[in-house]
TORTI-641442 format. One record per residue (C-alpha): x, y, z; residue number from 0; residue in three letters. Coordinates in Angstrom, 3 decimals, padded with zeros to 6 digits, m for minus. Layout:
N
X  Y  Z  NUM  ALA
...
//
This chain:
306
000.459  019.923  m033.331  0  UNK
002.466  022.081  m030.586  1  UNK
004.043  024.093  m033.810  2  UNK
000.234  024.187  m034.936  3  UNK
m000.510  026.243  m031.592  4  UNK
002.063  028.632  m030.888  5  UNK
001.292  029.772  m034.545  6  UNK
m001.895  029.695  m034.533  7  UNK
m002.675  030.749  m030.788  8  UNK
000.834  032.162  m029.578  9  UNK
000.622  029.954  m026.940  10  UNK
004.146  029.160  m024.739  11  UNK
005.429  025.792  m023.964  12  UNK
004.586  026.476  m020.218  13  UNK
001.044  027.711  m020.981  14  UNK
000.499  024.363  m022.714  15  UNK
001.734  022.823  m019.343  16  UNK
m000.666  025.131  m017.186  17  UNK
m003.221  024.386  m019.573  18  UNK
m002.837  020.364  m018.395  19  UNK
m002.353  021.160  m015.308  20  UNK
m005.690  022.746  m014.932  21  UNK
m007.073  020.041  m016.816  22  UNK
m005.332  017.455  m013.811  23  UNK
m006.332  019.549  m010.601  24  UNK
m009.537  020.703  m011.670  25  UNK
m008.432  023.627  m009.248  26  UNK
m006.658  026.475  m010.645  27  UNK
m005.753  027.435  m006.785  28  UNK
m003.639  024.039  m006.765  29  UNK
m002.367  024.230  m010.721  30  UNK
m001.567  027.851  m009.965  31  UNK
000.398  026.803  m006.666  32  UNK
001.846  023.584  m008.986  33  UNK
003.730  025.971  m011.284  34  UNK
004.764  028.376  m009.141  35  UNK
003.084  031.556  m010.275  36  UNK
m000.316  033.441  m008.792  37  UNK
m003.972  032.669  m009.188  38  UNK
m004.461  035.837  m011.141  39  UNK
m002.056  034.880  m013.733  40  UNK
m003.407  031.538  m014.404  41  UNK
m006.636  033.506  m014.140  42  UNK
m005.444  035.578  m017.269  43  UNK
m004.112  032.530  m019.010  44  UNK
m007.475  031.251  m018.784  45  UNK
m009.243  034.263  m020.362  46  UNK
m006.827  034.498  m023.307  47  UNK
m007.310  030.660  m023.863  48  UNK
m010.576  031.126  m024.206  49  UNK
m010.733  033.938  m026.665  50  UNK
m008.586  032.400  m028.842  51  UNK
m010.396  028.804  m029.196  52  UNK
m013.814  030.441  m028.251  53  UNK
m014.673  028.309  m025.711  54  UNK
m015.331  028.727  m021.821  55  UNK
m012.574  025.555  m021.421  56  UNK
m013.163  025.278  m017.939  57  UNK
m016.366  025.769  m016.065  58  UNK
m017.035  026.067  m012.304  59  UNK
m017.712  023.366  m010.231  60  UNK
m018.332  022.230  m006.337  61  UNK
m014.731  021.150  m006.369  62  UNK
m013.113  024.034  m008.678  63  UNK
m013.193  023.732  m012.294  64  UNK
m014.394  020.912  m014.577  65  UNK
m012.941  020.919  m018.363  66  UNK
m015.101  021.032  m021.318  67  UNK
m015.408  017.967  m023.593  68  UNK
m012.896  020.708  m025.998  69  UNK
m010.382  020.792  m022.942  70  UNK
m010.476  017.180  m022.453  71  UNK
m009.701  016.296  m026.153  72  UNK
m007.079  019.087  m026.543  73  UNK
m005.421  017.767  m023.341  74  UNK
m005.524  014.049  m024.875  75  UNK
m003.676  015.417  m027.861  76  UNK
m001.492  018.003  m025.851  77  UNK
m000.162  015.626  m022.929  78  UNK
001.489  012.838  m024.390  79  UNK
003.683  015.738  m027.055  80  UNK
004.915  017.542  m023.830  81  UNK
005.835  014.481  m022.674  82  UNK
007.835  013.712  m025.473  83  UNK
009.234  017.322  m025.177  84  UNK
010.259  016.204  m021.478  85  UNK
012.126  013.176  m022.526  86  UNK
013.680  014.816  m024.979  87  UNK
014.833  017.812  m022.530  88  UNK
015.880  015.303  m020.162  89  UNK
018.184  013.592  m022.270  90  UNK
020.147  016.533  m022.959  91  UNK
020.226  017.773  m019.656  92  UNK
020.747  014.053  m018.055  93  UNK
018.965  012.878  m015.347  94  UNK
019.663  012.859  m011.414  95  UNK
017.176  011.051  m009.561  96  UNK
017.669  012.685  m006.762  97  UNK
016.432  016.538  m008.180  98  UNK
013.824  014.847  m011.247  99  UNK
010.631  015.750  m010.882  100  UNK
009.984  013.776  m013.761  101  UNK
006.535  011.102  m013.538  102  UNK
007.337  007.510  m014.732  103  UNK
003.819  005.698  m015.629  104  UNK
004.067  002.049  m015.047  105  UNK
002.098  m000.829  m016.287  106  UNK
001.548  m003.463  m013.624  107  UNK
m001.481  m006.225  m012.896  108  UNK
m003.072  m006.571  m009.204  109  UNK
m000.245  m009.341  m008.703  110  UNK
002.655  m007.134  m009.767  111  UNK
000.976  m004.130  m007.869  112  UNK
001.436  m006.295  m004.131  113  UNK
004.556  m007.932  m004.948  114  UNK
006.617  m004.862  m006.182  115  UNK
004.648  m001.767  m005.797  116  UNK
005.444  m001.456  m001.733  117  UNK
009.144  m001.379  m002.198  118  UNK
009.342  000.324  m005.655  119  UNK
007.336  002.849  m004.057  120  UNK
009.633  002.999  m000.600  121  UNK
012.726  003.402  m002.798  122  UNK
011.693  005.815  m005.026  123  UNK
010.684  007.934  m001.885  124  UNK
013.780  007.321  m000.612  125  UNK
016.377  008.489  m003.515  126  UNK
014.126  010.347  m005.943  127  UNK
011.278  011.967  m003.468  128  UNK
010.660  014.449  m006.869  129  UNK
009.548  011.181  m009.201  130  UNK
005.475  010.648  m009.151  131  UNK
004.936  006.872  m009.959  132  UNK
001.486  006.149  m011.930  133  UNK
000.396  002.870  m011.724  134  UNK
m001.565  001.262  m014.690  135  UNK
m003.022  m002.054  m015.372  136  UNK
m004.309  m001.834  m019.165  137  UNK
m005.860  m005.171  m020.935  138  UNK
m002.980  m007.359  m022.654  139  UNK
m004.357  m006.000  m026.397  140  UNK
m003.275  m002.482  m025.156  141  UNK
000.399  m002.916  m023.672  142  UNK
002.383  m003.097  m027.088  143  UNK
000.295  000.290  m028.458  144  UNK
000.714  002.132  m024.468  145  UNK
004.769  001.510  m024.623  146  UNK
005.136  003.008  m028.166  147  UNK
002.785  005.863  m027.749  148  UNK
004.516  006.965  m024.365  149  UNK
001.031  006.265  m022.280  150  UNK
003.294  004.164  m020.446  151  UNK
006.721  004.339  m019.568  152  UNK
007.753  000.885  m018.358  153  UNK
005.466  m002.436  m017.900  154  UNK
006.141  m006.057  m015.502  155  UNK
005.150  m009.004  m015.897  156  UNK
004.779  m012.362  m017.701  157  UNK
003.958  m010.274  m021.301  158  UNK
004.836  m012.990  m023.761  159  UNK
001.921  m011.070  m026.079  160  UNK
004.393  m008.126  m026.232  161  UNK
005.528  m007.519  m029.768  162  UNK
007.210  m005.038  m032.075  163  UNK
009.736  m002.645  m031.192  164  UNK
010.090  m003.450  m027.596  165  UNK
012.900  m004.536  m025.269  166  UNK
012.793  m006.692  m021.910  167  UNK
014.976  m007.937  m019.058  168  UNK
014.211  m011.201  m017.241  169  UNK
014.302  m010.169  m013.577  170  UNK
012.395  m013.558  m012.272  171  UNK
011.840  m016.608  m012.775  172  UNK
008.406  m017.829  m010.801  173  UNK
006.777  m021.461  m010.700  174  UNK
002.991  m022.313  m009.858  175  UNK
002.373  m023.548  m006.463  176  UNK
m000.835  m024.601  m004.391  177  UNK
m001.624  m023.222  m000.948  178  UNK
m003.856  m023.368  001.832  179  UNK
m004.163  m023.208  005.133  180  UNK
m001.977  m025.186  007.938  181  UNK
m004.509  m026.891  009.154  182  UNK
m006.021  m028.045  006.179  183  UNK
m006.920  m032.082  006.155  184  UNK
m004.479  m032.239  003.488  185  UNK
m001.763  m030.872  004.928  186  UNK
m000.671  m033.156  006.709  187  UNK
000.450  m035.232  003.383  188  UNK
002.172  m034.664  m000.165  189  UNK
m000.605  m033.523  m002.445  190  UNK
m001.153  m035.702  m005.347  191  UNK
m003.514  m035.138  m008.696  192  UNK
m006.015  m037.321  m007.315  193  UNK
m006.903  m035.380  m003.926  194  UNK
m006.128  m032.604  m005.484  195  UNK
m008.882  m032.218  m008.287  196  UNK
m011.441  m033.413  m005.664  197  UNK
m010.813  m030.387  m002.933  198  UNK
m012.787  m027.762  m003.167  199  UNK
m010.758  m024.545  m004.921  200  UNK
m010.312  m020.704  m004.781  201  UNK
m010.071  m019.046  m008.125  202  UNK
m008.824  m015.726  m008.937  203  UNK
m010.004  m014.742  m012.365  204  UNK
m007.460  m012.487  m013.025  205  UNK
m004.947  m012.427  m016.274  206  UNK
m001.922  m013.465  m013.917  207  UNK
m003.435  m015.827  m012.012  208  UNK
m002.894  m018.885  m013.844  209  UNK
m006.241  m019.762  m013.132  210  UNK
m007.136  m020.985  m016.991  211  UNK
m003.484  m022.420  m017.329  212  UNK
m004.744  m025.108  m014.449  213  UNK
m007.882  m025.381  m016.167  214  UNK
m005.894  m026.406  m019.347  215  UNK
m003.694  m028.949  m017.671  216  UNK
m007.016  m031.291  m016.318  217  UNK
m008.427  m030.385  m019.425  218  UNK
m005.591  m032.274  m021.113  219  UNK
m005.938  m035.379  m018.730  220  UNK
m009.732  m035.237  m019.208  221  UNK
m010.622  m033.914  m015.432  222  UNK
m011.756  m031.053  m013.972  223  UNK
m011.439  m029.545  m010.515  224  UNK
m014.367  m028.036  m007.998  225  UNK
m014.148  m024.108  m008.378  226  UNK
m016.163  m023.266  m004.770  227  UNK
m015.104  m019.458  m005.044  228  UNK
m014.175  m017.253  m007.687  229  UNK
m012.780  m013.799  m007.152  230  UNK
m011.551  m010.925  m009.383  231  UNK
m008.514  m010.205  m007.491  232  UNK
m005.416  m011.002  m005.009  233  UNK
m007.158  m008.532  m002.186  234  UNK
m009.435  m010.740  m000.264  235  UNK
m007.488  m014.176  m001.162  236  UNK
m005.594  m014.585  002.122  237  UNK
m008.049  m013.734  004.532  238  UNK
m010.899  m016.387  002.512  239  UNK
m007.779  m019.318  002.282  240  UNK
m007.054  m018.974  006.098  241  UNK
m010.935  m019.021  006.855  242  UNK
m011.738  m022.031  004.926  243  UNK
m010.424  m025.584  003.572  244  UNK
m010.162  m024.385  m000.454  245  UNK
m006.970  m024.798  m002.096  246  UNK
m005.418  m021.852  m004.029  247  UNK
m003.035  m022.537  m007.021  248  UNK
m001.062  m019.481  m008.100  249  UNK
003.025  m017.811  m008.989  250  UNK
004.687  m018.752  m005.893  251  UNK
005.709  m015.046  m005.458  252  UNK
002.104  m013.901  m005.394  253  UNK
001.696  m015.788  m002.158  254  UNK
004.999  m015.027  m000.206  255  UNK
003.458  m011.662  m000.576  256  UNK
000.733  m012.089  001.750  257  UNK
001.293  m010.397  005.347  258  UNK
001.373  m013.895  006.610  259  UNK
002.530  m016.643  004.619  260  UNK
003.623  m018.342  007.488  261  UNK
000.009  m019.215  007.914  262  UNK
m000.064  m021.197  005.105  263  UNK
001.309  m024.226  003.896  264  UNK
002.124  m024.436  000.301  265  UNK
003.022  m027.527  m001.860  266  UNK
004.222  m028.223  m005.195  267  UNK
000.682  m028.218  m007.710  268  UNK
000.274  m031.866  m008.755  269  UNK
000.058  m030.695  m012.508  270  UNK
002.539  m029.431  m014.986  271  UNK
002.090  m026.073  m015.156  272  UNK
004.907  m024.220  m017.333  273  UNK
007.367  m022.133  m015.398  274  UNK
007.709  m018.495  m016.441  275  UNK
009.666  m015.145  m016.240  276  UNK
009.041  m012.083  m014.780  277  UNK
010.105  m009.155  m017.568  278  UNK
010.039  m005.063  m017.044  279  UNK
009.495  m003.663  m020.637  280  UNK
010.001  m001.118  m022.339  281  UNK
010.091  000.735  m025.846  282  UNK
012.595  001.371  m028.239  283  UNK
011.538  004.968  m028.489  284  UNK
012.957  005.180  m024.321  285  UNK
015.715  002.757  m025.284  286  UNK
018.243  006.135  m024.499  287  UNK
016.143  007.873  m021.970  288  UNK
018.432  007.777  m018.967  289  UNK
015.205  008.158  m016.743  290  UNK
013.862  005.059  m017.476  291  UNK
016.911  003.099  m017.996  292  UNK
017.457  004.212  m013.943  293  UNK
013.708  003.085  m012.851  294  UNK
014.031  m000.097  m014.810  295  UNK
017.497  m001.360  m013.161  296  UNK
015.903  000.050  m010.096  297  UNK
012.722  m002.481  m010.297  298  UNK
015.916  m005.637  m011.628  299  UNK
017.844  m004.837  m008.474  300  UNK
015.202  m004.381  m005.772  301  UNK
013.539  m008.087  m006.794  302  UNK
015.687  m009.954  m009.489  303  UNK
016.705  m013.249  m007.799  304  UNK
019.862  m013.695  m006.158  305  UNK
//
């Protein structure tokens, strides 16, 4: 398709990255500013664009410019090619963290996003202030398709679902545990199945949760536990556990990550729930790319167990 374009249309490699760009800041102040050039000649760009595809592109709005539906679907085509051509430049040219300006789109769920996005995003800051980090959380169906396409770059987690061409390194290993607050009635005494499945329980309905594996294990023994609460995320689960007498069952990391665990008093879970591991993934298309083989051994060494 880029061959396609600078035949048909004549148009340079860093016109198709204006052209993006535009399509990003909805601003061509900001994309002009971006690339380093002046708002006339983006303005020019612009006008040639649209002569040659016969469409306005890019229409005025209250905040700048807002891309027609044909600017939106060339960008879909046009962004993930450049960067391919990106990778590709990069590889020959090698890669210092410290000068990249490169942007590293990373596949993490809410749980992954407060356990390791604070310090990934402190360290990157730190020795690669250039990099912009994009955080995604797509549905399990779409993780294997997102690494192979390029729409993402790396992605944590517990992915046993991941298939095909892709690599991973165990940087974890995590176990379920139950928590709730110290001066919960049963606190004061090892938890066992029985007082366990009649407490009243917090659920987070998320993917990482665990919440359905627990549901499987009483399943199995032919019992079932009193869900009080369920909620669609980590972001409000402290603040409810500390507030009330539910019991929370969850990866063990997920709740050392609160801002104060020391609140809380967490137990072995009375059930046999399966250990797991903690992978970062990626493709065999970025096996070489020296970009992502630093962020990757960046994320094993800033929370792999010692």
């Amino acid at each position: 398709m880029l061959s396609d374009i600078y035949k048909t249309y004549n148009w340079t490699l860093a016109e198709l990255h204006a052209f993006c760009l535009i399509c990003e800041c909805q601003n061509l102040s900001q994309a002009a500013l971006r690339i380093g050039i002046s708002q006339s000649a983006i303005s020019l760009m612009v006008q040639r664009w649209r002569q040659a595809l016969g469409d306005p592109l890019f229409v005025r709005a209250r905040y700048g410019v807002a891309p027609t539906q044909i600017a939106i679907a060339l960008r879909e085509k046009l962004q993930p090619l450049l960067e391919e051509v990106g990778i590709a430049l990069t590889q020959t040219q090698g890669f210092n963290p410290a000068q990249s300006t490169r942007v590293f789109k990373v596949h993490m769920t809410d749980i992954g996003q407060l356990v390791f996005l604070p310090g990934l995003n402190n360290f990157v800051a730190k020795h690669a202030p250039g990099i912009r980090l994009v955080i995604k959380n797509l549905g399990w169906e779409a993780l294997e398709s997102g690494l192979s396409s390029g729409e993402i770059d790396l992605a944590i987690g517990s992915l046993p679902m991941i298939k095909g061409r892709v690599h991973s390194r165990v940087f974890r290993h995590e176990r379920y545990v139950t928590a709730m607050r110290k001066g919960h009635p049963l606190a004061r005494n090892e938890l066992d199945l029985e007082a366990f499945v009649a407490a009243d329980h917090l659920a987070i309905d998320a993917t990482s949760s665990g919440h359905s594996l627990v549901e499987n294990a009483l399943r199995s023994l032919d019992m079932r536990r009193n869900i009080s609460l369920t909620i669609p995320h980590y972001l409000a689960a402290e603040q409810i556990l500390v507030n009330s007498n539910y019991l929370l069952t969850v990866p063990n990391v997920a709740v050392l990550s609160f801002q104060d665990p020391a609140a809380l008093c967490i137990v072995p879970t009375p059930l046999a729930l399966p250990s797991f591991d903690v992978r970062v993934h990626w493709h065999e298309r970025s096996r070489q790319d020296e970009g992502v083989r630093w962020l990757r051994t960046a994320i094993s060494d800033l929370f792999g167990q010692r």
